[in-house]
C-alpha positions in Angstrom: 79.1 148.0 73.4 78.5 149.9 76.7 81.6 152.0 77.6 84.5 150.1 80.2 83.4 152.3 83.3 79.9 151.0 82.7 80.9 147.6 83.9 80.8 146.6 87.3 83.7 144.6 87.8 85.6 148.2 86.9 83.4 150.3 89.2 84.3 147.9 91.7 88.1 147.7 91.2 89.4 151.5 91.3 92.9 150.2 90.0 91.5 148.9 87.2 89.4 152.1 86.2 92.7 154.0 86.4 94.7 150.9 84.7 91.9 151.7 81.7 91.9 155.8 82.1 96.0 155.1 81.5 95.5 153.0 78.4 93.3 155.8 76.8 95.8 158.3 77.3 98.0 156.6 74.6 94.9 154.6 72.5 92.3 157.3 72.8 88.6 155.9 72.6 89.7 152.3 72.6 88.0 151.4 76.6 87.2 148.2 75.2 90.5 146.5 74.1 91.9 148.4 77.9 89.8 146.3 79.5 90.8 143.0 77.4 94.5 144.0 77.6 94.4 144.2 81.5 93.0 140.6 81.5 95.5 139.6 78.6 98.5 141.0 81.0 97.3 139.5 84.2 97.0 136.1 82.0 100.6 136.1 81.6 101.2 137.1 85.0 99.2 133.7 86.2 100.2 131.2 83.6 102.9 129.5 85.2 100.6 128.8 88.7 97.1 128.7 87.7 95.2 125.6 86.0 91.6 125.5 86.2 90.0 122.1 86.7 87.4 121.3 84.2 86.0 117.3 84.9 88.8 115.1 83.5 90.5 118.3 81.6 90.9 121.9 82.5 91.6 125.5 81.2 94.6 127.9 82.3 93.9 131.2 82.8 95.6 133.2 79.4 93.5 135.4 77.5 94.4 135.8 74.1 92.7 139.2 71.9 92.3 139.6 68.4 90.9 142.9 67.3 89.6 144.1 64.6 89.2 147.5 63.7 89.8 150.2 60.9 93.7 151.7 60.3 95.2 154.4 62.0 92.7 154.1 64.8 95.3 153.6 67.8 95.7 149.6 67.7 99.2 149.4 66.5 100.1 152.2 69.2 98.2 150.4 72.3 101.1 147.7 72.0 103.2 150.2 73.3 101.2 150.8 76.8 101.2 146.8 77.4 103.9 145.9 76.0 105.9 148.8 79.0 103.7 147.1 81.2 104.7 143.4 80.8 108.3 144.8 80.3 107.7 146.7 83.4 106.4 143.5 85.4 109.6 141.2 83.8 107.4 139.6 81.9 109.0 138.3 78.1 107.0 140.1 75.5 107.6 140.1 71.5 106.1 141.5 68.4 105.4 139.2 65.1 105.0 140.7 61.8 106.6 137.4 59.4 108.6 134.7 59.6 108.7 131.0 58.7 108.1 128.0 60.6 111.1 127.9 62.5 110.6 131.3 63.4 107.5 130.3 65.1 107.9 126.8 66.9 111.5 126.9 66.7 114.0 124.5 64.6 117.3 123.2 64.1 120.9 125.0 63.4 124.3 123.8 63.5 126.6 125.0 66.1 131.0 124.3 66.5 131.9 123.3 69.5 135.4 122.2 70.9 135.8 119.3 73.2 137.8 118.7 76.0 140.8 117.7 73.2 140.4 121.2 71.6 138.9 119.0 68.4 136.2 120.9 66.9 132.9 119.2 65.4 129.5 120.5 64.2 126.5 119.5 66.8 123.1 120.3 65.9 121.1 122.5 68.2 117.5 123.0 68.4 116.5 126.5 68.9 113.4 127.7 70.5 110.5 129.9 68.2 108.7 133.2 69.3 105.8 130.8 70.4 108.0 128.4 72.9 107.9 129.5 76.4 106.1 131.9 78.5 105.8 135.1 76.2 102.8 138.0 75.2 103.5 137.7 71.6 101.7 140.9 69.5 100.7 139.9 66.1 100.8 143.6 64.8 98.3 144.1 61.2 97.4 140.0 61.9 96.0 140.0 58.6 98.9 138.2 57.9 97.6 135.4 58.9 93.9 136.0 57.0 95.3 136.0 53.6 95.2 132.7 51.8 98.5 130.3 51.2 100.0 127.1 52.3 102.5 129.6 55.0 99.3 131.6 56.5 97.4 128.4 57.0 100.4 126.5 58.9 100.9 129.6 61.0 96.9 129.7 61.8 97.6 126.4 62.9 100.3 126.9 65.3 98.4 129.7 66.7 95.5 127.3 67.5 97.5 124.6 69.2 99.4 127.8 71.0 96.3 128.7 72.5 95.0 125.0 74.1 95.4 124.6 78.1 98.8 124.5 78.8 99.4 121.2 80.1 97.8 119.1 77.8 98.6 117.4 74.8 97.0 119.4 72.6 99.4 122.7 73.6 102.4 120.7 71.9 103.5 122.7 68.5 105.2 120.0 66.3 107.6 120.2 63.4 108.5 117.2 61.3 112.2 118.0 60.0 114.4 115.4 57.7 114.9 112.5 60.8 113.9 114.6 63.4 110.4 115.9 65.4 110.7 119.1 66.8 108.4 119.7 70.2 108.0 123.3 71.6 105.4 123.9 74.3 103.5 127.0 74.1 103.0 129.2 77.0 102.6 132.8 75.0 99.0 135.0 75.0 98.1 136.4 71.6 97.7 140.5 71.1 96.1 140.3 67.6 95.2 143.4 65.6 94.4 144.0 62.0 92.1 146.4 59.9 89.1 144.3 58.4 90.4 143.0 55.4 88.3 141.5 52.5 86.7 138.4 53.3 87.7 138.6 56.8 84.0 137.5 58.3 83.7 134.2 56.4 87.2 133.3 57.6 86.4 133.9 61.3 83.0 131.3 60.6 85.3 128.7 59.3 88.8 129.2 61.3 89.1 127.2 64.7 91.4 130.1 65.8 88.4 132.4 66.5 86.8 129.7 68.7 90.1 130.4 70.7 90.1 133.8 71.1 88.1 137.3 72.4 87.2 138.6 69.0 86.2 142.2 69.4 85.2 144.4 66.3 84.5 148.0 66.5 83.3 150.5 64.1 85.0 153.9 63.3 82.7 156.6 61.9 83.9 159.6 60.6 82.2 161.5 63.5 84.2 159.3 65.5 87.4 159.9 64.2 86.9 163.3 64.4 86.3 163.6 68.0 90.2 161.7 68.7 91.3 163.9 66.7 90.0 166.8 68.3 91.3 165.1 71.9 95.0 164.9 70.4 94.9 167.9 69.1 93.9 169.1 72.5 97.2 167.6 74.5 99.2 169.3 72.3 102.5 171.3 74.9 100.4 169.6 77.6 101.5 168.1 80.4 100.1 164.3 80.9 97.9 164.2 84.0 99.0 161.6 86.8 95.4 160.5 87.2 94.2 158.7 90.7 96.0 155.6 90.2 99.8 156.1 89.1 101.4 153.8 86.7 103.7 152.4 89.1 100.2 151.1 91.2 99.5 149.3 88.2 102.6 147.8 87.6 102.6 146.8 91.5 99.3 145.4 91.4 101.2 142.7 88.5 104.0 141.8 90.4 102.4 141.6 93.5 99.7 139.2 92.4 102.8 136.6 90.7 104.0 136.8 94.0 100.9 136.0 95.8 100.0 133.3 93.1 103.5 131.8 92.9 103.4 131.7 96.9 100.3 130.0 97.2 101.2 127.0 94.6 104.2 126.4 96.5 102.7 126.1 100.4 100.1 124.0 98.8 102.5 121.7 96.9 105.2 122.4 99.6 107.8 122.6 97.3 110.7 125.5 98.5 111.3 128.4 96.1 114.3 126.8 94.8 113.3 123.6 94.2 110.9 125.2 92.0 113.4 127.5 90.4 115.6 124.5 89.5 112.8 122.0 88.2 112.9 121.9 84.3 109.4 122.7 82.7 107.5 119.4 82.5 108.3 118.6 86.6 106.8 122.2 87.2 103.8 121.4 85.4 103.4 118.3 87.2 103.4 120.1 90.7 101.2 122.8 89.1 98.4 120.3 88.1 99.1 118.4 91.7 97.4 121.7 93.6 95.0 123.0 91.0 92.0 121.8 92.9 93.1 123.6 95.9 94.5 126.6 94.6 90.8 128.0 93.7 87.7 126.2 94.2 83.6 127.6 93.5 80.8 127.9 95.8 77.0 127.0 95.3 76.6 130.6 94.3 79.0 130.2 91.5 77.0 127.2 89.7 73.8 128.5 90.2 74.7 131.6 87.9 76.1 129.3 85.4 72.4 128.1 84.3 71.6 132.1 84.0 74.9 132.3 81.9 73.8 129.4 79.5 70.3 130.8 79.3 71.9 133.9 78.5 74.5 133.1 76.0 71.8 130.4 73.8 68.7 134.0 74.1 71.3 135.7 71.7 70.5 133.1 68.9 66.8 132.9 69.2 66.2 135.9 66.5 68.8 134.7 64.2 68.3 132.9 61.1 69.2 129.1 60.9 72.0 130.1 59.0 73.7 132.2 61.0 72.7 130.7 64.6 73.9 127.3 63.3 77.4 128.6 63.1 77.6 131.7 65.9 76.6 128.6 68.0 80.4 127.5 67.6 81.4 129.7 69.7 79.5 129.4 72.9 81.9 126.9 74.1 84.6 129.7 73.7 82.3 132.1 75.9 81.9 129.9 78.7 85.5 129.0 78.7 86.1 132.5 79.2 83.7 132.9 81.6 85.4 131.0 83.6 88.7 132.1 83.2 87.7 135.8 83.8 86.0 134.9 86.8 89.0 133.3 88.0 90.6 136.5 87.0 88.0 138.8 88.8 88.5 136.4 92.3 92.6 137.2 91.8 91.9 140.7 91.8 89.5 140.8 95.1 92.1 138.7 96.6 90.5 135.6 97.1 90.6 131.7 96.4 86.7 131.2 96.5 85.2 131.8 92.7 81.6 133.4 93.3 78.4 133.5 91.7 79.0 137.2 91.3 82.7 136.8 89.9 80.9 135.1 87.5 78.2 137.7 87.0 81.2 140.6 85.8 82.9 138.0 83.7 79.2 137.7 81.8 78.5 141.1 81.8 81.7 141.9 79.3 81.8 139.0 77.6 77.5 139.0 76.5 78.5 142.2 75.3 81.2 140.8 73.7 79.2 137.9 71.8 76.3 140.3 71.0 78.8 142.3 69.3 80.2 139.6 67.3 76.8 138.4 66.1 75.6 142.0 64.9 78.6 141.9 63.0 78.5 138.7 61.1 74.9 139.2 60.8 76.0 141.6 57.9 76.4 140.1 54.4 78.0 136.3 55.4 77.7 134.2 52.3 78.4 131.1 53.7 76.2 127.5 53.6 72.9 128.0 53.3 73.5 132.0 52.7 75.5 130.9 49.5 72.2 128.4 48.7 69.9 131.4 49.4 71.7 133.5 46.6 71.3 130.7 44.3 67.8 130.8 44.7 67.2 134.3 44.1 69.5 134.3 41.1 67.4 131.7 39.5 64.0 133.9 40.5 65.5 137.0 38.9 66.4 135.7 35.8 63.4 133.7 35.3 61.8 137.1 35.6 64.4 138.5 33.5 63.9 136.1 30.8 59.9 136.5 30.5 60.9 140.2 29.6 60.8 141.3 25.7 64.6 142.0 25.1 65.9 145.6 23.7 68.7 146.9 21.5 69.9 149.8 22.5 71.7 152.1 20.0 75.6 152.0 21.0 74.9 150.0 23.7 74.1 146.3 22.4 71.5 144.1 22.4 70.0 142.0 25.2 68.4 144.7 27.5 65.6 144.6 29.0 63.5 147.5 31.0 64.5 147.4 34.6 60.7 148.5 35.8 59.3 145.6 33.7 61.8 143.0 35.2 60.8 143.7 38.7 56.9 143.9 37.9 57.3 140.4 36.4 59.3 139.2 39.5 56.5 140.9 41.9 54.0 138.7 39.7 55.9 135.8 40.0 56.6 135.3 43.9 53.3 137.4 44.6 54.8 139.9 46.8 54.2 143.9 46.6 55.7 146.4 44.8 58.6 147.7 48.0 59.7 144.2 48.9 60.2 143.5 45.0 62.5 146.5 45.0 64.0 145.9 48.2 65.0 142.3 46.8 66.4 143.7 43.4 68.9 146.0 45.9 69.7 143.0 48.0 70.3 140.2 45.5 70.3 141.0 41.6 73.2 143.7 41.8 76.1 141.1 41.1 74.6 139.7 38.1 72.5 142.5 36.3 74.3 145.8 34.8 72.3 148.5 33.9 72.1 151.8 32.1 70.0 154.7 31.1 68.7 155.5 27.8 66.3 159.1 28.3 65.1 158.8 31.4 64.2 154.7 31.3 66.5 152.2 33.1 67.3 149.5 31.3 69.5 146.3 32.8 70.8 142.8 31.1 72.6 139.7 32.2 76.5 140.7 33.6 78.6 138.5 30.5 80.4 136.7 34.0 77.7 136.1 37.0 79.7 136.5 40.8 
């Protein structure tokens, strides 16, 4: 991916340049999640106000990350920047690391209390979990939540129906207890991080949460790593730099634009600030959804680039096998949601209540770079579906080949080997292709299920006793 000061939307917004330049100076080389976070943050900030009308449904405007990225590569330490910030701002924030079901939507304890006749009795109490309310909730190593199990799967669920538009039935986490349904409503962003752990790519082709989420992955070289550590090692008994925008300007820019949102809502539902601040959740909501085709709206500009954006997002798939493209396609839906909501994000930032055709334009830029780095990702070694089918097929190719081979003995080693040269001249034979691309294939697909060894300077393979 370009680097964040390559993008217009932060050549056009000096704030947000330094808002990024700040984040490096505690994550070093990590522009990309600075950029995310900012939007993440400024989610939180317009949660309570904003709904975007979508036809009969509609989107609010959260952003929720999960990143992926080798350990001890400044994820775990970013958390520290935002989360300051959102503390900064008064907004809740909270870190995750395990916990059961109660810990996340929240359950049911019992509580003395005395009554007016100073007669005590036990009263049941429902308490509230780390995703109920209006929260930025860091999932810290979220592989957590990757590893297989009954527990990871029901907190992959919550996390889902955490992330649907506030406001609709889908946002309501649920919890069946012994006579009693537990209800939480979920207004909390997700900050996911982990290290990519075994398996993780088929798990983000089959698990609705990525659908839900910006998914960035980055690759740390050892050249890489090397230059941070050369910039650490470089600010060592140094003073930080204030840089042209000062952390308090960034903090300000936050609490200025919850003002400015939280202003707006109310003159166009003409509802007084305490009214507001009295109503219980579900009658704000209600006078929330009554304005949210006022509080933005979208000129002609704005719905002509949509039909570039489509055209855009579909041109990534055109040189990708069936296999792959079938499934990447999933989450197009995901892009243009977000293109939206960044858009919306971009217009709250230029101070505005018109989304534009260029608002729209910035929004692509990140996240086609975005997508295009998710698909050169999974593009690696995916075995799902028809990749799984593929396999099969060469399997049966190379051991048909295999087969039509004279078998060897070889002293101390057994019996059953055969001469890998041979092997892979019958398989050429066989599919009629040359000499390289039969080579190139034995590399690609017959590793799992031949061994091999050398006897003199001849390499000899046979059948693995257990084929992967």
């Amino acid at each position: 991916m370009r680097k964040a000061d390559e993008y217009e939307v932060v050549q056009k917004f000096p704030f947000l340049e330094g808002y990024v330049d700040r984040f490096g100076k505690t994550s070093i080389d990590n522009d990309i999640p600075a950029l995310l976070s900012f939007f993440y943050i400024q989610g939180q900030v317009a949660a309570p106000y904003v709904r975007i009308p979508w036809d009969e449904s509609h989107l609010d405007p959260r952003v929720h990350v999960f990143w992926i990225q080798s350990s001890r590569t400044g994820k775990s330490i970013a958390w520290e920047f935002v989360g300051k910030v959102l503390k900064d701002c008064n907004l809740d924030c909270d870190a995750y690391t395990t916990g059961s079901d109660a810990g996340l939507v929240g359950g049911v304890v019992n509580e003395t209390v005395v009554d007016e006749n100073g007669k005590k009795e036990q009263v049941s109490v429902q308490t509230e979990g780390m995703l109920g309310g209006q929260k930025a909730l860091n999932f810290d190593e979220g592989s957590i939540i990757l590893n297989p199990g009954k527990h990871s799967q029901e907190t992959v669920l919550y996390l889902q129906t955490a992330c649907n538009p506030i406001g609709s039935n889908n946002n309501i986490l649920v919890k069946h207890l012994s006579g009693r349904r537990i209800e939480t409503e979920s207004l909390a962003s997700l900050w996911i991080t982990t290290y990519p752990p075994k398996g993780v790519k088929e798990y983000v082709l089959t698990k609705g949460i990525f659908q839900r989420v910006l998914l960035y992955w980055s690759d740390w070289t050892m050249n890489r790593r090397m230059n941070v550590s050369q910039v650490r090692m470089s600010k060592a008994y140094t003073r930080p730099k204030s840089g042209e925008v000062s952390y308090d300007e960034i903090v300000s820019h936050f609490t200025t634009l919850e003002k400015r949102l939280r202003d707006r809502m109310l003159d166009l539902s003409e509802t007084s600030f305490v009214a507001w601040d009295s109503m219980p959740r579900e009658e704000q909501e209600e006078v929330v959804q009554s304005v949210k085709h006022e509080m933005f709206s979208a000129d002609e500009s704005f719905y002509a680039a949509t039909l570039d954006l489509v055209e855009d997002y579909y041109a990534l798939l055109e040189e990708l096998s069936f296999t792959i493209s079938d499934v990447v396609a999933s989450f197009i839906p995901a892009m243009e949601n977000y293109s939206v909501i960044l858009a919306t994000h971009i217009a709250m930032m230029e101070n505005t209540w018109v989304i534009t055709g260029a608002h729209l334009d910035m929004a692509k830029d990140i996240l086609y770079d975005l997508f295009k780095n998710l698909i050169q990702w999974l593009e690696g070694e995916v075995e799902i579906g028809a990749k799984k089918a593929l396999k099969a097929v060469h399997r049966k190719d190379w051991i048909e080949a295999f087969n039509m081979i004279a078998p060897i003995e070889l002293d101390k080693k057994g019996e059953g080997w055969r001469k890998k040269a041979a092997v892979v001249k019958q398989y050429m034979a066989n599919q009629d292709i040359t000499r390289a691309t039969a080579w190139s294939h034995f590399g690609k697909w017959a590793g799992t299920f031949f061994e091999g060894t050398k006897d003199g300077a001849t390499v000899y393979i046979r059948m693995k006793e257990v084929v992967s």
